[in-house]
Structures are given as C-alpha cells and as structure tokens.
C-alpha positions in Angstrom: 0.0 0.0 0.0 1.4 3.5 -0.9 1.9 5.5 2.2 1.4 9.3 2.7 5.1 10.1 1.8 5.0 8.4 -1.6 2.0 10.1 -2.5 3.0 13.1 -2.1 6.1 12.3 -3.9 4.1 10.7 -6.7 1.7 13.8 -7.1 4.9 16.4 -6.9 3.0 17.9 -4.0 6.0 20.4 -3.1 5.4 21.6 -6.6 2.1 22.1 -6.4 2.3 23.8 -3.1 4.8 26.2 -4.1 2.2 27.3 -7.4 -0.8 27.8 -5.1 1.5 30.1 -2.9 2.5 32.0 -6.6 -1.0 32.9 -6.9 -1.7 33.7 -3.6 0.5 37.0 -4.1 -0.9 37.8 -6.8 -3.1 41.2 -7.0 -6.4 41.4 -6.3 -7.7 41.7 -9.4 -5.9 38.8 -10.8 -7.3 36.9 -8.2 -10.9 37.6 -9.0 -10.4 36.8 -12.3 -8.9 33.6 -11.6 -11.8 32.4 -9.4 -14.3 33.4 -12.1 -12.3 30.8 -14.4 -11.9 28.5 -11.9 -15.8 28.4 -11.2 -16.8 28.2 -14.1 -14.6 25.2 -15.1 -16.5 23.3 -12.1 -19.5 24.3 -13.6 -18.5 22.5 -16.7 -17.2 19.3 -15.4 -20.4 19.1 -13.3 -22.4 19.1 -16.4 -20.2 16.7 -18.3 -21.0 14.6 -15.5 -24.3 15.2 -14.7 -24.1 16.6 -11.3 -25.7 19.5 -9.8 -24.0 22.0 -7.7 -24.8 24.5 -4.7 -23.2 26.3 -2.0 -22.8 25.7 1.2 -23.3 28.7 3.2 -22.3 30.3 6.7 -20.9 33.6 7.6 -19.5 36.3 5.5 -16.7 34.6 3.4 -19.4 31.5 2.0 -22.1 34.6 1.8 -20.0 36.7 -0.5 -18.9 33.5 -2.5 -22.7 32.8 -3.1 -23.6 36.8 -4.3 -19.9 36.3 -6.9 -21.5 33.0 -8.3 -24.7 34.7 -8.7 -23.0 37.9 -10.3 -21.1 35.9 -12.5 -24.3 34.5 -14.0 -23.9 31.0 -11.7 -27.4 30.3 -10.2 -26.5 27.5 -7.5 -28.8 27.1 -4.3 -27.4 28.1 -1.1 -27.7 25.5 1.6 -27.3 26.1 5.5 -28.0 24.9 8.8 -28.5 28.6 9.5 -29.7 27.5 13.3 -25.9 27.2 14.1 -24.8 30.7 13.1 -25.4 34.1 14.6 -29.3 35.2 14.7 -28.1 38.3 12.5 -26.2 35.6 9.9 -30.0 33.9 10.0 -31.5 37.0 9.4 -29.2 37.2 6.1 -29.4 33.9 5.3 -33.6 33.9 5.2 -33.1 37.8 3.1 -31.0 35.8 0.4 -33.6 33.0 0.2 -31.2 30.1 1.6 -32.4 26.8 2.2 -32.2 26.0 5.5 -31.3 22.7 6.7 -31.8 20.9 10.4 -28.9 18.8 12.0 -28.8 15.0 12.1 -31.2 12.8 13.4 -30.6 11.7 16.7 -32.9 9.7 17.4 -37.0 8.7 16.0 -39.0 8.0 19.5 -41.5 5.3 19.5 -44.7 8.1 18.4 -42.4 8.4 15.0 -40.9 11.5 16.3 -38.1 12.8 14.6 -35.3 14.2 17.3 -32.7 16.3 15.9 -28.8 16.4 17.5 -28.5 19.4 19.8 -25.3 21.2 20.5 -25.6 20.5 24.3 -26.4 16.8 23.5 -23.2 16.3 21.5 -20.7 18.0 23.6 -22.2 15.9 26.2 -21.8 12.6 25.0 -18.7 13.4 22.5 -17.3 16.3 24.2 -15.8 20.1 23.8 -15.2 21.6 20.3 -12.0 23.2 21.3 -8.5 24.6 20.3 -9.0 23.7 16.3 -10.5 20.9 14.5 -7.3 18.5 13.7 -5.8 19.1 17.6 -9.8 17.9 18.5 -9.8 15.1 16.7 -6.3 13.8 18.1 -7.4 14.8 21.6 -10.4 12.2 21.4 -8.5 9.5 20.0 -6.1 9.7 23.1 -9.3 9.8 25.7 -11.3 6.9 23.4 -8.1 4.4 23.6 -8.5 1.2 21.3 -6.3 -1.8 20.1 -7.5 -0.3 16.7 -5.9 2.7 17.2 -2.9 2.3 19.2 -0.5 3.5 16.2 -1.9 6.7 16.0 -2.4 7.5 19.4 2.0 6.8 19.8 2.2 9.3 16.6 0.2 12.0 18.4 2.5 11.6 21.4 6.0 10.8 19.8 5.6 12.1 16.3 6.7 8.3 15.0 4.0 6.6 12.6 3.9 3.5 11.3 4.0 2.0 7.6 1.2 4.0 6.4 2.8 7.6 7.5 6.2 6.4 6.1 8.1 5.7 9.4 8.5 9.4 10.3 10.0 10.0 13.6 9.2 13.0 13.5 5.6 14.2 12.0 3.1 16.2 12.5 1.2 14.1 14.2 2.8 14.8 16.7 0.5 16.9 19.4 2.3 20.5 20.2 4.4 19.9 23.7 1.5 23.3 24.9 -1.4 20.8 24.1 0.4 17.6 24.8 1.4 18.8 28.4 -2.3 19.4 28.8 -3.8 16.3 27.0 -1.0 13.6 26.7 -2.0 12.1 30.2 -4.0 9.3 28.7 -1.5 7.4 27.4 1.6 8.0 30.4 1.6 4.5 31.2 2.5 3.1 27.9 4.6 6.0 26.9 6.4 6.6 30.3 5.5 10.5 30.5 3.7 12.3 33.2 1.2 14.8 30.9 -1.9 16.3 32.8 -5.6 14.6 32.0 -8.5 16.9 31.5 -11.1 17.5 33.5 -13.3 17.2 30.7 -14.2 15.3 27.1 -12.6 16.9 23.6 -14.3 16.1 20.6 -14.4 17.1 17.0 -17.7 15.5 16.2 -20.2 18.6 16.5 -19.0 19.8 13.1 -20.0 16.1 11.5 -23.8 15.8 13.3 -24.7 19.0 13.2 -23.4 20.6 10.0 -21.1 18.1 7.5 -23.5 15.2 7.8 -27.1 17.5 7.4 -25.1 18.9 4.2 -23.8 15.6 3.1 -27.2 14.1 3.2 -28.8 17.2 1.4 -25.8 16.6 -1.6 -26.4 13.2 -2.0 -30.6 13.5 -2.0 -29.9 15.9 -4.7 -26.7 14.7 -6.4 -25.0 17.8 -5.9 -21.5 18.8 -5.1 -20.2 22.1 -3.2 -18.4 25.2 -3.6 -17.1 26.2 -0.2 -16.0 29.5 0.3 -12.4 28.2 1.7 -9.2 30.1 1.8 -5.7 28.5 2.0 -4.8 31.9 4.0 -6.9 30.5 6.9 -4.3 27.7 7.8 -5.1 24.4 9.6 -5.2 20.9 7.8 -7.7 22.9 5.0 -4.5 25.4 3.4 -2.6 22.0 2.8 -5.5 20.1 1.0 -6.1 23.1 -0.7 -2.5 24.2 -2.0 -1.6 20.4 -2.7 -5.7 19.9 -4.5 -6.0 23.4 -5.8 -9.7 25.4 -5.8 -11.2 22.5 -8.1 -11.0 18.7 -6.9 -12.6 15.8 -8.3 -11.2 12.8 -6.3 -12.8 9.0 -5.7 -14.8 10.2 -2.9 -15.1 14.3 -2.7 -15.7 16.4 -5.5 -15.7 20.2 -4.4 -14.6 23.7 -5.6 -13.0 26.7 -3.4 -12.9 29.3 -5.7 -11.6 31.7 -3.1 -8.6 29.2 -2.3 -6.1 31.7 -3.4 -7.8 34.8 -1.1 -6.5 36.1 1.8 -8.9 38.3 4.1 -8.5 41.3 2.5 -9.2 40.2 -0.7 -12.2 39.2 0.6 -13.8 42.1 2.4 -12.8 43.8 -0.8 -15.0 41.6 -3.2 -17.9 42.1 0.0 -17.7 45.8 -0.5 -17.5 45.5 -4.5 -20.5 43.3 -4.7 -22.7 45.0 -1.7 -22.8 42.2 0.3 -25.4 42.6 3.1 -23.2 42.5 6.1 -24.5 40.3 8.9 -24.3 43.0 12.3 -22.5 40.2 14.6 -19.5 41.5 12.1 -20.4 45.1 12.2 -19.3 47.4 9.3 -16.6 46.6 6.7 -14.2 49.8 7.3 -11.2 50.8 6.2 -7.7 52.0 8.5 -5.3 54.7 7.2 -2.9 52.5 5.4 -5.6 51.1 3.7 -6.4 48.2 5.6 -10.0 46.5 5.2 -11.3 45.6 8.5 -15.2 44.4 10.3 -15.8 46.8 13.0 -16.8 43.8 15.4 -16.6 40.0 14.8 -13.7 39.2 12.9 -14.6 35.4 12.3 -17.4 33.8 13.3 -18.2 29.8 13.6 -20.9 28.1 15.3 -22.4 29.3 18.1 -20.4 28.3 21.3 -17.5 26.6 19.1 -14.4 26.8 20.5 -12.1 25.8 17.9 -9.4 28.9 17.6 -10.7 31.0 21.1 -7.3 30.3 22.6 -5.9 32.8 19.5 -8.6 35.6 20.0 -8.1 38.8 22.1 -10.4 39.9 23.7 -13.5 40.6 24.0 -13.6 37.2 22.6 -16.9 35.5 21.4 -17.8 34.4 25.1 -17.4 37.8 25.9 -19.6 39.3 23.0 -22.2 36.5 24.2 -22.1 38.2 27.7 -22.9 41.2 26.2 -25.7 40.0 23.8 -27.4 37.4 26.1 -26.4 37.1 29.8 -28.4 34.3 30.4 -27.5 32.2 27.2 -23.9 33.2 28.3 -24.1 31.6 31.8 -25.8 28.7 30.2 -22.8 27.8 28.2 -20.2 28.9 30.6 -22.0 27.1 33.9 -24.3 24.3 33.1 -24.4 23.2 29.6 -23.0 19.6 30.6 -23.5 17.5 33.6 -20.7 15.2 34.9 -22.0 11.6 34.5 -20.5 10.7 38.0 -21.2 13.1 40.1 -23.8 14.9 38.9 -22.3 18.1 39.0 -23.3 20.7 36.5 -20.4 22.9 34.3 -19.6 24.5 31.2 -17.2 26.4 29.1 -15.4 28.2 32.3 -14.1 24.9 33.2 -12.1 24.4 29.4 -11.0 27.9 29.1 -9.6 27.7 32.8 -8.0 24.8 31.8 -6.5 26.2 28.4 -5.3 29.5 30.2 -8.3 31.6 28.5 -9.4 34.2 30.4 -13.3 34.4 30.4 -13.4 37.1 33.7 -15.0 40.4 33.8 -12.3 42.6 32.7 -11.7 45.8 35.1 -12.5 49.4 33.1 -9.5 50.7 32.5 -8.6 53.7 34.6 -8.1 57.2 32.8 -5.8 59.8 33.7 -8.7 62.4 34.9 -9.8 59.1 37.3 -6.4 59.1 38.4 -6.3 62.8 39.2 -9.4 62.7 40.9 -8.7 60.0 43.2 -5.7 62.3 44.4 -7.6 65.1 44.7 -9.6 63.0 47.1 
C-alpha cells in the first residue's frame, strides 16, 4: 500500500504547493479573475457529469462566495443549517432565500418522532469543540483508547508513525508539547511520560452531526457537489489540502470547488464591499484604517455558536465575551451548566475548558483614565 510520503512524492505535491503560494500574491484583481475561471470550469465538469451544484453557506466569506457565483451568472442554491450561526447571519441567510437545513437525526421515539442532534447533547456525549478541528480530533483518540488505534495515538505523542505515514519520527502528528502537556496524560503509562488529563471530554464530532452530515445528506438526495468558500490563507489541515488539491478537486470520494482558495482576508472584504454584500451586524461594518487596511468593526470570524475551535488565538472581548454582552443568560448557560458530569452529577460549562487552556473568560476591570487618576488624588 502507498503510504502518505509516496504520495505526495508521486503527485509532486511540493510543486504544487509552491504554485498555489505563486498565486496567492498575486493582485487582487488577478485573483478575481482567476476564481471566475476556476468556477466556471467546475460548472463544466459538473455538467459533463451530470451533477448538480450548490453552495454551502455560513458567515460572510461562503455569503459573498454565493452573491460572486450569482453575479457571475452561476445560479446555484445556497444551503445552510442557519440554526448554528449568529441570529443576525439567519437574518441574512432567510433575506437571500437560503435553504435552510436541520442537524442529524438523533434519534426517532417510538410516536415516529423525529429528534434532531443538539449542540448540548453532542458535547455531552462526545465532548468540547475546542482549540481547532485536527488538535480535537487527536485529543479524542487519546481519551477513546483502542487496540484499533494504538499507532496513532504513539504518533500524536512521539511524532513516530507506522507504515502508512512512512516511518517518520518526526511528523506532525505529533501533538504540540502546549497541548500535549495538557492532554498527553491518557497514554503515560505506555509511553512513560507524566502529561496532565483533563477534566473534561474533547471532541471534533459537532461539526460532523450537526453541520457536515445535514449537508452531506442534502448533496447526496440531490446529487449535488459544493463550492465552499475556503481560503488556504486561513491555515489548519484545509490550506494544505487546498494548495496540494487546488480550488477545483474531483477525487474518488469528494468532489468540491473553493474558488476563493487563493484569497486572503482582504481580498475578501474587498469583493464584499464591491458586490454589496449585506453585512451580517454580529461583524459590524466593513471599514477601512489609514494604510488602507480592510477591516469588520466587530466580529472578525465567526463559527458556530459556542465553538471553541481557535478561542485560545482571539483577544479579547472574545466571542464568550460578545455572548455576555448580547445574552447574559445564554452566556451563563454555556459557561455554567451546559454539561452535567456523568458521576457526580455536578453541572459545568465552558469556564471549566477555558480555565483549563489559560483563557481568560473574567469580567475585565474598566481601564482607569488619567482624569480618574487625578481625581482619586484630589480626594
């Protein structure tokens, strides 16, 4: 069997790589251009082979790549389980007429009752959506040990895989020493370390019920394939697929486009402005700083709704803290009772992961100024 180094041997990924990162520094306008071509040569190769196409849509990056499909005289159906994202992403969603999707089943009770997953119901059973999707994943293999999976679970401590990684002694499998300190503890006595355990579950799985799987289904009923509105610039496991796969793939089991592969932010809230985008107001206003700099006024990125892959990058006010602000009660929900501990019945929340990842979630003291300074002399 061909293992991951040959591949990428066999393919020429370095290559390919360094092309993708050609265009990426390209100029704006050539970048526009080249996603125009690029979508439309999906568009072909879909038709050759008699599949449909839509988009699957979120916040502002998939938003904007639907309104340049549409301007560009590509009519594909938007497709979202909008009940994830910001109520003022809904709002926009519903005003641009997409079709909005519910998560996976869960479960049909005995009346024929269809129960939906719930975002409280998966991170109880699976676990917290935290630090980024790939560092998830790993973090749940180490807490769901199997003989199945032994091999990876010694890469993601070590960085040493087996046959099908190539023998690497090094990879990237390899958890970060940050997150291993804080997550290796499953496996200390077969690997002879002394790593912390965490007071809680990790899992990547809420992105798979309640989003991937709803949108696989929806594909598949209508034998349809996506455009995402991805961006290489974004990093994470996506920017290699995407500079080693380019913006159009049609492999054995995934066919998708990213037009926007080659985009980096700005290039992006550029295209918004050009095209009118309707702004959701969780993002604010698309403004502009004196060198020139594009830039939302509020939410930079959004995600799900209490997803916590990235928060240990943001600065604050964070999106717990913009939750605070918007709903107290949701807020305190999430952070204080959203799962209950199967042993002792104790209730907790977010608090406890963010604690335990050093991110501060606190009331932040107003900052004195100098006339409160003065005044407190005076006194």
């Amino acid at each position: 069997m061909e293992n991951v180094l040959e591949r990428m041997e066999r393919i020429d990924a370095k290559k390919r790589i360094a092309d993708f990162m050609v265009k990426e520094q390209m100029p704006y306008s050539f970048k526009v251009k080249y996603a125009r071509i690029r979508a439309e040569e999906f568009v072909r190769e879909c038709d050759a082979r008699g599949l449909n196409y839509h988009v699957s849509v979120g916040g502002l990056d998939s938003i904007t790549l639907f309104l340049f499909l549409k301007s560009i005289h590509i009519d594909a159906p938007g497709i979202s389980v909008s009940s994830l994202e910001d109520v003022s992403i809904q709002r926009v969603h519903r005003q641009l007429g997409i079709e909005r999707l519910k998560p996976a089943v869960h479960h049909v009770d005995p009346d024929g009752k269809v129960h939906y997953w719930s975002k409280p119901q998966i991170i109880q059973e699976f676990g917290f959506p935290v630090l980024s999707k790939e560092i998830a994943a790993k973090i749940e293999l180490l807490q769901s040990p199997s003989e199945k999976n032994a091999t990876v679970r010694h890469a993601i401590i070590t960085g040493e895989t087996g046959e099908y990684g190539g023998f690497q002694t090094d990879s990237r499998m390899r958890l970060s020493a940050r997150w291993l300190w804080k997550f290796g503890g499953y496996e200390n006595e077969n690997e002879g370390t002394h790593y912390q355990i965490a007071p809680f579950k990790v899992s990547s799985k809420c992105c798979y019920y309640l989003k991937e799987k709803p949108c696989d289904d929806w594909a598949r009923e209508h034998n349809s394939v996506p455009f995402l509105g991805l961006m290489a610039s974004e990093g994470g496991r996506r920017a290699k697929s995407l500079r080693v796969n380019g913006c159009n793939y049609f492999g054995a089991t995934t066919i998708r486009s990213a037009p926007f592969a080659i985009f980096n932010r700005q290039d992006i809230l550029q295209l918004a402005l050009e095209l009118n985008v309707p702004v959701p107001e969780i993002y604010g206003t698309i403004e502009r700083k004196p060198d020139g700099t594009l830039y939302t006024t509020k939410a930079q990125r959004t995600g799900c709704n209490m997803c916590g892959f990235g928060i240990h990058m943001e600065k604050r006010p964070n999106r717990f803290d913009l939750l605070r602000e918007r709903s107290p009660k949701e807020w305190e929900y999430w952070m204080f009772n959203c799962v209950t501990d199967p042993d002792t019945g104790e209730k907790y929340g977010w608090s406890r992961v963010l604690d335990y990842i050093g991110v501060d979630w606190r009331e932040q003291p107003e900052q004195l100024t100098l006339d409160d300074l003065l005044k407190g002399e005076l006194c």
